[in-house]
C-alpha positions as CSV (number, residue, x, y, z in Angstrom):
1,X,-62.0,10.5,37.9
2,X,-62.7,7.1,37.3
3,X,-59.8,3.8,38.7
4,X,-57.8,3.4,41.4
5,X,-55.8,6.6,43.2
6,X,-52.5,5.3,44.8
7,X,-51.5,7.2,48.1
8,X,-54.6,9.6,47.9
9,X,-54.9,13.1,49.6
10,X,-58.9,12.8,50.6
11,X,-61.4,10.8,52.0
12,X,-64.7,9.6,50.8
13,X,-67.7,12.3,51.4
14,X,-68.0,10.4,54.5
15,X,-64.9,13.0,55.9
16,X,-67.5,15.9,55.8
17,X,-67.6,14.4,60.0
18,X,-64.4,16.4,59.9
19,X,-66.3,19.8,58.6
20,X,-68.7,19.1,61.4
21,X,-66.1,19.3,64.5
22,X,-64.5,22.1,62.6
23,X,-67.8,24.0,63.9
24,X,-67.1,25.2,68.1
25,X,-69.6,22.9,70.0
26,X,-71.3,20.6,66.7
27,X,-71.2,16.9,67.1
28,X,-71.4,14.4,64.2
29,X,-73.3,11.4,64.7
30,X,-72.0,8.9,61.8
31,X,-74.7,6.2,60.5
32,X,-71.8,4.0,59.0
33,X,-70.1,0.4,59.9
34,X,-67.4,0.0,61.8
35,X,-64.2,1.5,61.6
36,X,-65.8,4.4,58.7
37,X,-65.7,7.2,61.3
38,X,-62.2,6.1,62.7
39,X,-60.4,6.3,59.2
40,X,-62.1,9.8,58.5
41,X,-60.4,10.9,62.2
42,X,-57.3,9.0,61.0
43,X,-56.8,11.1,58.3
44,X,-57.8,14.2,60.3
45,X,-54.8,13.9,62.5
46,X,-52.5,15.0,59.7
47,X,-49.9,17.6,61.0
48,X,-51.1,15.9,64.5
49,X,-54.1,18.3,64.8
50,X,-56.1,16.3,67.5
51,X,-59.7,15.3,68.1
52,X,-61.5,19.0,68.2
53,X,-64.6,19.0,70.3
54,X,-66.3,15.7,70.7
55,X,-64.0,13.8,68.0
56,X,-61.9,10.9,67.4
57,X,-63.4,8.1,69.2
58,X,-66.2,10.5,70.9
59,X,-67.7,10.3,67.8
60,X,-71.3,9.0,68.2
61,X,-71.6,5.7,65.5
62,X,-74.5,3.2,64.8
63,X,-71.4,0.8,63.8
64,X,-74.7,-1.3,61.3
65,X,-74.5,-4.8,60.9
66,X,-75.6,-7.1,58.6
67,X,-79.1,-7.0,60.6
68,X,-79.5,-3.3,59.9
69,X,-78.8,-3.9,56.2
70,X,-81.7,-6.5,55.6
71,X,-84.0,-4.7,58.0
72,X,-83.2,-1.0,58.0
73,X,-80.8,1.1,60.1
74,X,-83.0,4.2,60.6
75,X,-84.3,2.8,64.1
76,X,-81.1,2.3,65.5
77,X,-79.9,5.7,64.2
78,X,-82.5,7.3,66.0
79,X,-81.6,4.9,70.1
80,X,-78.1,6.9,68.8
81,X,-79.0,10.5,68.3
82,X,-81.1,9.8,71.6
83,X,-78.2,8.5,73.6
84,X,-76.4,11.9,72.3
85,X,-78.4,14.4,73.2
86,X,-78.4,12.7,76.7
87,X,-74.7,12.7,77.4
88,X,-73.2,14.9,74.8
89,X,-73.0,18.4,75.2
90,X,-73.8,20.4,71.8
91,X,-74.8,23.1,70.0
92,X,-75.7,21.1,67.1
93,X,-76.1,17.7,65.9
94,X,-75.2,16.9,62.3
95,X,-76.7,13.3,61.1
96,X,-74.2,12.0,58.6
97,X,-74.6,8.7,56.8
98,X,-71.7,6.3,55.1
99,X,-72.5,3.9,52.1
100,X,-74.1,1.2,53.9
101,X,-76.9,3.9,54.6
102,X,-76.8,5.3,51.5
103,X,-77.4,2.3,49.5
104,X,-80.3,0.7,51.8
105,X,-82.0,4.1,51.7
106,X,-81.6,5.2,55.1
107,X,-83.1,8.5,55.2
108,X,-80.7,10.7,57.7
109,X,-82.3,14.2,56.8
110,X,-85.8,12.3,57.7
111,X,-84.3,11.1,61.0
112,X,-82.8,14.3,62.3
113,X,-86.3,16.2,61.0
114,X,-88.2,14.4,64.0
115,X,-85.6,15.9,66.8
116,X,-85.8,19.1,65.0
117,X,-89.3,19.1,65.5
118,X,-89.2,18.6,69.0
119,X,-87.1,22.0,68.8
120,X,-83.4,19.6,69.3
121,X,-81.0,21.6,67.3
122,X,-80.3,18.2,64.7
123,X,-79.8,18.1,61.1
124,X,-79.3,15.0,58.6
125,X,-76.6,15.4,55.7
126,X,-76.4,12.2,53.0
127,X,-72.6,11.7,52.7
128,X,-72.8,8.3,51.9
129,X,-68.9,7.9,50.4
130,X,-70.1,7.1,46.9
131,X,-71.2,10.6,46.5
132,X,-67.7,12.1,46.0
133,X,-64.8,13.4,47.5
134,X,-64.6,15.3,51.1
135,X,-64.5,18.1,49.0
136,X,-68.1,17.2,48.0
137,X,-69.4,16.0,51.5
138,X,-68.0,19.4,53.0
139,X,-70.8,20.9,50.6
140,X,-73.6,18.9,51.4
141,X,-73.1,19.4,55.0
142,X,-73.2,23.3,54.6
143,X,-76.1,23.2,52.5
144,X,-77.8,20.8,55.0
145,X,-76.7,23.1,58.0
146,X,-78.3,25.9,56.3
147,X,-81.4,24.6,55.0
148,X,-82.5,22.5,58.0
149,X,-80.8,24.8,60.6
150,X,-80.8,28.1,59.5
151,X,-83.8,27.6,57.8
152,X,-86.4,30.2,55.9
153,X,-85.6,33.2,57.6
154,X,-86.1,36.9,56.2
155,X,-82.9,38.8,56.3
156,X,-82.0,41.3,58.5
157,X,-79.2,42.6,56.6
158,X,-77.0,43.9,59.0
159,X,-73.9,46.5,57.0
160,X,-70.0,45.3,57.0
161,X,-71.1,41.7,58.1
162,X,-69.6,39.5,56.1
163,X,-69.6,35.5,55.6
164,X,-66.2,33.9,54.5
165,X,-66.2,30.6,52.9
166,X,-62.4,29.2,52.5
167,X,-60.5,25.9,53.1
168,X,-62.0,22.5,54.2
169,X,-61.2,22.0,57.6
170,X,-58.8,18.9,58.6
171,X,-58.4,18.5,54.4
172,X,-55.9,21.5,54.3
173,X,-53.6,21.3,57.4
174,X,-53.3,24.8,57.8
175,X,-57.2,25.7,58.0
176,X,-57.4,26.6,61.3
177,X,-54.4,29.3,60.6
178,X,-55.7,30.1,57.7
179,X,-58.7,31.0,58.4
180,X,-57.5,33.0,61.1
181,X,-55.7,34.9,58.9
182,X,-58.4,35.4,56.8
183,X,-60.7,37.5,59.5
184,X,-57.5,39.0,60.6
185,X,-56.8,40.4,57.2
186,X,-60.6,40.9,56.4
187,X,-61.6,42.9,59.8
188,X,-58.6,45.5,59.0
189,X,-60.9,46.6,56.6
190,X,-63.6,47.3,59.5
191,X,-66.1,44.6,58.4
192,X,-67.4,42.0,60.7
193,X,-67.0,38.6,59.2
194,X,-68.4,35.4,60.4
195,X,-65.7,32.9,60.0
196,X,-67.8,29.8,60.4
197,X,-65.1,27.1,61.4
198,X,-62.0,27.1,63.5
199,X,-60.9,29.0,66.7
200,X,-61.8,31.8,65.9
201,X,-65.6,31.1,65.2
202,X,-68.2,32.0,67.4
203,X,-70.0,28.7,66.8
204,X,-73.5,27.9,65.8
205,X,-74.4,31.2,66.5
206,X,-72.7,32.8,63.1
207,X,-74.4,30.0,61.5
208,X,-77.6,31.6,62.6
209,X,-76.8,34.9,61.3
210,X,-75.4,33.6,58.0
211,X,-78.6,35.1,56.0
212,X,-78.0,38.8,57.9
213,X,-74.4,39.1,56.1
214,X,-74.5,42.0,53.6
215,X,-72.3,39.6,51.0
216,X,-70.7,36.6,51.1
217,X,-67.0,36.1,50.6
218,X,-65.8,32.9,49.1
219,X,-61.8,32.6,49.1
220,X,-61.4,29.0,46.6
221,X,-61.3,28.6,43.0
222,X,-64.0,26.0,43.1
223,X,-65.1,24.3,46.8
224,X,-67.9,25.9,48.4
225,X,-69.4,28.0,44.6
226,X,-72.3,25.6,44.9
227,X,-73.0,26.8,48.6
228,X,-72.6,30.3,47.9
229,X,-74.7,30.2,44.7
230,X,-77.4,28.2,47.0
231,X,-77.1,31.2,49.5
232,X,-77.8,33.9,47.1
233,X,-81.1,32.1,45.8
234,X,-82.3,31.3,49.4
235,X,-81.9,34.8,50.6
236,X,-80.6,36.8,48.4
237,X,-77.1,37.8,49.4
238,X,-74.5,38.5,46.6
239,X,-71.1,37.2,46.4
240,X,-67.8,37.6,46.1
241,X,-65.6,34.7,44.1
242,X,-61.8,35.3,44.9
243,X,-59.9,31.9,43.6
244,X,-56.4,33.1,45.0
245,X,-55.3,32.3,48.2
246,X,-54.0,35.8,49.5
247,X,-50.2,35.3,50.5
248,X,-47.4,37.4,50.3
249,X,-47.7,41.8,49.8
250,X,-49.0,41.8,46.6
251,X,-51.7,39.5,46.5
252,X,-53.1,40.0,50.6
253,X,-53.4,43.9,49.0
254,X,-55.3,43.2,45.7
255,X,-57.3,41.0,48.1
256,X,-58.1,44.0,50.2
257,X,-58.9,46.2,47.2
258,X,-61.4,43.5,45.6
259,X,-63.0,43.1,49.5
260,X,-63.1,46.7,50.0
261,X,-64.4,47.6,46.8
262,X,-67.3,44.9,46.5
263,X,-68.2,46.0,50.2
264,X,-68.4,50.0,49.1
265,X,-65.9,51.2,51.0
266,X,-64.2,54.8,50.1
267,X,-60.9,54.0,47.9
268,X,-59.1,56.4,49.9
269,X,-59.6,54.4,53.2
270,X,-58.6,51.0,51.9
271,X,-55.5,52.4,50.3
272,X,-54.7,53.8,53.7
273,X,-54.7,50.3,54.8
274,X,-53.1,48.8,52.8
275,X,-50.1,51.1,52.4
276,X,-49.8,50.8,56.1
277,X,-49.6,46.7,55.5
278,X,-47.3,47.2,53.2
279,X,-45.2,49.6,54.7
280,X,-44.5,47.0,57.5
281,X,-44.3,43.9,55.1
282,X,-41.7,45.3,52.6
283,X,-39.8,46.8,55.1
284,X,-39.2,43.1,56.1
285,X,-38.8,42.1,52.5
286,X,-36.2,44.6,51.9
287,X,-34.4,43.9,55.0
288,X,-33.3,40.2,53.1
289,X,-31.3,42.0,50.5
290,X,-28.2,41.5,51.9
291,X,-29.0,37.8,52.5
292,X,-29.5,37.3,48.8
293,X,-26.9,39.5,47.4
294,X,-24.7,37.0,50.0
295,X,-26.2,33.7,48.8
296,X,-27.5,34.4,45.4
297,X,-25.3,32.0,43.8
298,X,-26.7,28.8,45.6
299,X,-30.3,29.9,46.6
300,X,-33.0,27.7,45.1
301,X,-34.8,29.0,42.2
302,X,-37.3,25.9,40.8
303,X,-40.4,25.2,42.4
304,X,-42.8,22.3,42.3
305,X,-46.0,22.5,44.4
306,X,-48.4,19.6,44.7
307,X,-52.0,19.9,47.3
308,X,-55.6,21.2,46.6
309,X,-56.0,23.9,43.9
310,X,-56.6,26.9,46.9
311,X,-53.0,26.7,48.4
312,X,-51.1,25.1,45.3
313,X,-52.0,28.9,43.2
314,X,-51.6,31.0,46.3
315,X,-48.1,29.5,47.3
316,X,-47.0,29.6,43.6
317,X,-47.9,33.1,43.1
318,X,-46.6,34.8,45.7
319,X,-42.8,32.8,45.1
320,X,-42.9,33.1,41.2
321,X,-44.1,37.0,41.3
322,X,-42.4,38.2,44.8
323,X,-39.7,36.2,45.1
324,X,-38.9,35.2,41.8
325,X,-39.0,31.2,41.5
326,X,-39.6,29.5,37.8
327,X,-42.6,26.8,38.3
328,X,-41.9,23.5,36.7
329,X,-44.9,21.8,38.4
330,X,-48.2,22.6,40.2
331,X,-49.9,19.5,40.9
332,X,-53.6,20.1,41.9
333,X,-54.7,17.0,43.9
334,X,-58.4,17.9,45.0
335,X,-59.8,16.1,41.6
336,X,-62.2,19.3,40.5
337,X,-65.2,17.9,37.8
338,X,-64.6,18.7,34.7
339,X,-66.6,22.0,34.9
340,X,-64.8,23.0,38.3
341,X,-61.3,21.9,36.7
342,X,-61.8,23.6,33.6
343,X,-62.3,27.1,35.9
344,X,-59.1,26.2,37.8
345,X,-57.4,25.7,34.6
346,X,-58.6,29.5,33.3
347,X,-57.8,31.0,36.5
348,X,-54.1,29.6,36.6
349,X,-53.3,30.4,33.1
350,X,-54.3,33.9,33.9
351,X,-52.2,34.2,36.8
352,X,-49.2,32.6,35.0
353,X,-49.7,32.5,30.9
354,X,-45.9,31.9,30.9
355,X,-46.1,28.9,32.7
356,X,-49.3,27.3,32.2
357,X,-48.2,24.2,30.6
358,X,-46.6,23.1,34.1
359,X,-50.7,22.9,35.3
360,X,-51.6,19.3,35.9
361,X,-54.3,17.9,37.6
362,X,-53.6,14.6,39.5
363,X,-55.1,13.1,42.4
364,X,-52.6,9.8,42.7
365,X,-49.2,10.8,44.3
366,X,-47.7,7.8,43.1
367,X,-47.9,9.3,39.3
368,X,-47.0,13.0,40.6
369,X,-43.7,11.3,42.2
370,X,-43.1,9.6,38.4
371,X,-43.5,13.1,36.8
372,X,-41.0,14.9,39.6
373,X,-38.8,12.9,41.0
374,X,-36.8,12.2,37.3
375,X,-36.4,16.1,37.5
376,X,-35.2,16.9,41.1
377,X,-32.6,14.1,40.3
378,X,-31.1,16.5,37.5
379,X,-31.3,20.2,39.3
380,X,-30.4,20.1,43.3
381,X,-32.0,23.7,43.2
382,X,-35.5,22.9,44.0
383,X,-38.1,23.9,46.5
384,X,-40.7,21.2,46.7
385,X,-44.2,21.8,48.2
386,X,-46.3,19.0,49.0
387,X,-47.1,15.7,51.3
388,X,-45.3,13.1,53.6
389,X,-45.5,11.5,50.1
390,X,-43.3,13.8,48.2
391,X,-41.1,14.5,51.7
392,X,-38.9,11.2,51.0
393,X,-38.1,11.5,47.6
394,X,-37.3,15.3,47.4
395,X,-35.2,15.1,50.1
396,X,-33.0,11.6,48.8
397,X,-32.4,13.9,45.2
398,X,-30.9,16.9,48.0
399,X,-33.6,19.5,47.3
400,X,-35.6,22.0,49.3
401,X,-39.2,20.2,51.0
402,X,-41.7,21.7,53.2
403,X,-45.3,20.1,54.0
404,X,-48.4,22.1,52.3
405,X,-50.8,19.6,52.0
406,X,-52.2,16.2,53.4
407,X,-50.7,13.5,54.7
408,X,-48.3,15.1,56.9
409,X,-46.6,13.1,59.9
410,X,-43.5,14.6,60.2
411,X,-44.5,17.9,61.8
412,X,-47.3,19.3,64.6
413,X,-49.7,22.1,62.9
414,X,-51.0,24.6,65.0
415,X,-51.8,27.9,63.7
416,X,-49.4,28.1,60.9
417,X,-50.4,29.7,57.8
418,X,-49.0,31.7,54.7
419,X,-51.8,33.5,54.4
420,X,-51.5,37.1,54.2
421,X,-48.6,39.7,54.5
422,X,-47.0,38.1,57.6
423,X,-47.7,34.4,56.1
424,X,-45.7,35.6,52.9
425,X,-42.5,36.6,55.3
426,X,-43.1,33.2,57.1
427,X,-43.3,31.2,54.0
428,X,-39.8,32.7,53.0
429,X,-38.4,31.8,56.4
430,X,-39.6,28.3,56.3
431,X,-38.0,28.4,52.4
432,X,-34.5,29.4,53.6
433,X,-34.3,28.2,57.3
434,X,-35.3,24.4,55.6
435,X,-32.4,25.2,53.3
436,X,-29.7,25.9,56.0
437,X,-30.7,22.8,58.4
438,X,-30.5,20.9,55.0
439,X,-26.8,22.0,54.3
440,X,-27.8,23.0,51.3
441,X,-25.6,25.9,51.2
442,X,-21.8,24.6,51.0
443,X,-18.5,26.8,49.7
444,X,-19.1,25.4,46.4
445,X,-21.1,27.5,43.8
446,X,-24.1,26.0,41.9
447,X,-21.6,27.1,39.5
448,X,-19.0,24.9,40.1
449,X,-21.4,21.8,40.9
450,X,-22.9,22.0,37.5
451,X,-19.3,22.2,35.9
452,X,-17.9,18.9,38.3
C-alpha cells in the first residue's frame, strides 16, 4: 500500500527484533540509529507484555552516526556482536539491520557469517524498514534462522513431530496464549509439536530439529506461506495450510480432524477426541441457555472486528456460526500484497458467502473509525473487536468493546487467548461480562428504545 497510514497497527520490518525475543534465550543485536530499536520495544509493550529475555533497553544497538554512513557501519557492528557474546548470555544471536544499513549496503548476513565460523551460534537477517511490514521482517528472520542456523542438514524424520507456524509474536497481543493453545490443542492428538516461540518453546533447540518434523503445520491465511514453502524445498517436509484461527467447538474440532487426518491418524481415534472436547465444551455452551432465554431481548447481535487477517476470521466465525452475531465489518489491518490479500479475500468469502461484502482491507485506523463509527451511532447493539483506537469511539456510541489487536493500553495480556474450545467459552465471557460492567443491560427492551 502506497501513502501515509494514520494510527497504524505495525512497525517497519525492523520489528522482526520482536520475533527474535519471542525465541527462549535469542538476542537481537540491531545495526540501526538511535532510537529504531526503542520504538520497535515501544510498540511491543502493547497489552503491557514486558521486555522478554534480553529486551527493551538490553537490546544490543550500533546506534550509526553520520560517520558510519560515509564510511561504513559493518566494523562497528562487528566491536558490538563482540561486546555481546562477552556479557550476554544466549542461545543465539540474530544480526538485524534498520534502513540506514540497508541503504549503505551493510552486509549483516556477511557479518554474523564470520562468528558462525568460529562456531558462535550468530546469524544476520536484512530487515532494513523499507523492506516491508513486521509481517515481512518476521519472515526474513525465520528464513535467515533456518538457513544460516539450521543449516543443510539431512532429515531425520522423526513420526508425530510436528512444526507449528502461527501468529507474530508481540504483533498479535495474545501470541504467547495463543500459541499455547495451539500445542495444547495439537498434542491431544498425541503428536509432538515444536512450538518455536513463546513459553512454552523449548528454545533454540526445536529450531534445531525443525528439518526432523514429519510435516509442518502453518495456522494463518497468509504470514509465514513463504517460510513453509522455503521448508519443503530445503528438506523436504510437506505442509499443512489451515487459514482459520481455531476458536470456539466447531472450528477447534474441524481443526483436529484436518491435523489428524494430514498426520495419518486412525479416524476412529481422533473422533474419540474430539467428542470428548466437545462433550465438555457444549456442556458449557448449553449451560447459558437460561441466560439468553433471560436476556434475549437486549443481548448484542452486530459485530464489527478490526486486527490482522488470523484473529479477525477466527473471532468472526466462531460468533457469527456458534453464537449467532450478523457481521457488518471485518477490518483486516495486516496490509497482505495483492497476491496474499487476494487468498484472504477467497478464504473469507468461503467461510461467510452471506456476508462477504462486509470484507475490507485497511491498514489506517483513522479510515476504519470513518467507516464504523457513523454505524454504532445508529444501533447501541454492537460488539466491537479491535484497538485502543476503536476503544474510545465504540464506547462514546454505548456499544460492546473488547481489545483483539494492537495498540492496546488499557489492559495487561498474559496468557489470554480464544483459541480453542475453552478460548471460545472465554470469548463469550469476556462478550457478556463487558456488557454488564457497561450497564448495557437496563429494564428497558431494545424494543422499547428503538420505539422512544
Amino acid at each position: 500500500m502506497n501513502g501515509e497510514i494514520s494510527q497504524p497497527r505495525f512497525t517497519c520490518a525492523l520489528g522482526a527484533q520482536n520475533t527474535v525475543l519471542a525465541i527462549p534465550r535469542a538476542i537481537p543485536v540491531v545495526h540501526s540509529g538511535p532510537g529504531c530499536s526503542g520504538v520497535v520495544h515501544e510498540f511491543a509493550t502493547s497489552g503491557y507484555q514486558g521486555e522478554c529475555y534480553a529486551g527493551g533497553n538490553q537490546v544490543p544497538s550500533t546506534n550509526t552516526d553520520e560517520s558510519n554512513v560515509v564510511f561504513g557501519g559493518e566494523k562497528k557492528l562487528r566491536s558490538e556482536v563482540e561486546g555481546a557474546l562477552k556479557v550476554m548470555k544466549g542461545d543465539l544471536f540474530v544480526l538485524l539491520s534498520g534502513c540506514t544499513a540497508g541503504i549503505i549496503g551493510d552486509n549483516t548476513a556477511s557479518v554474523a557469517k564470520s562468528f558462525a565460523e568460529q562456531g558462535l551460534p550468530v546469524v544476520g537477517a536484512e530487515t532494513s524498514g523499507f523492506k516491508g511490514t513486521s509481517y515481512v521482517g518476521h519472515e526474513i528472520v525465520e528464513k535467515a534462522i533456518i538457513d544460516q542456523f539450521v543449516g543443510d542438514v539431512r532429515p531425520a524424520v522423526e513420526k508425530g513431530l510436528v512444526n507449528v507456524f502461527a501468529d507474530v509474536p508481540a504483533q498479535n497481543p495474545f501470541w504467547r496464549g495463543d500459541l499455547a493453545a495451539l500445542k495444547e490443542l495439537i498434542e491431544k492428538l498425541g503428536l509432538k509439536v515444536n512450538i518455536l516461540f513463546g513459553t512454552s518453546s523449548a528454545g533454540v533447540s526445536e529450531w534445531k530439529n525443525i528439518p526432523n518434523a514429519e510435516f509442518n503445520l502453518l495456522v494463518s491465511p497468509w504470514v509465514g506461506l513463504d517460510v513453509v514453502e522455503h521448508l519443503k524445498k530445503k528438506y523436504g517436509t510437506p505442509y499443512l495450510h489451515y487459514p482459520v484461527l481455531p476458536v470456539g467447538g466447531n472450528e477447534s474440532s474441524r481443526f483436529l480432524r484436518e491435523v489428524g487426518k494430514f498426520a495419518g491418524l486412525k479416524k476412529e481415534f481422533v473422533e474419540s477426541v474430539i467428542e470428548r472436547e466437545e462433550k465438555i465444551f457444549y456442556d458449557y455452551f448449553v449451560g447459558t441457555a437460561d441466560f439468553f432465554a433471560t436476556l434475549l431481548i437486549n443481548l448484542p447481535y452486530e459485530l464489527y472486528v478490526t486486527g490482522d487477517s488470523l484473529s479477525s476470521i477466527g473471532i468472526t466465525k466462531f460468533l457469527e456460526e456458534e453464537v449467532g452475531y450478523v457481521p457488518k465489518g471485518v477490518f483486516v489491518t495486516d496490509n497482505p500484497n495483492q497476491k496474499n490479500e487476494g487468498f484472504v479475500r477467497r478464504v473469507f468469502e468461503a467461510e461467510f458467502p452471506e456476508h462477504k461484502d462486509t470484507l475490507v482491507f485497511e491498514p489506517d485506523s483513522e479510515k476504519i473509525k470513518f467507516a464504523i463509527e457513523p454505524e454504532l451511532k445508529k444501533s447501541g447493539r454492537a460488539v466491537v473487536f479491535g484497538s485502543d483506537w476503536e476503544r474510545a469511539y465504540t464506547k462514546k456510541t454505548g456499544n460492546i468493546f473488547l481489545y483483539s489487536s494492537a495498540p492496546i493500553n488499557q489492559q495487561l495480556i498474559l496468557s489470554k487467548t480464544y483459541v480453542g474450545y475453552q478460548g471460545g467459552l472465554r470469548l463469550m465471557e469476556d462478550i457478556y461480562n463487558t456488557m454488564f460492567e457497561g450497564k448495557t443491560i437496563t429494564g428497558q427492551t431494545f424494543q422499547e428504545k428503538l420505539g422512544s
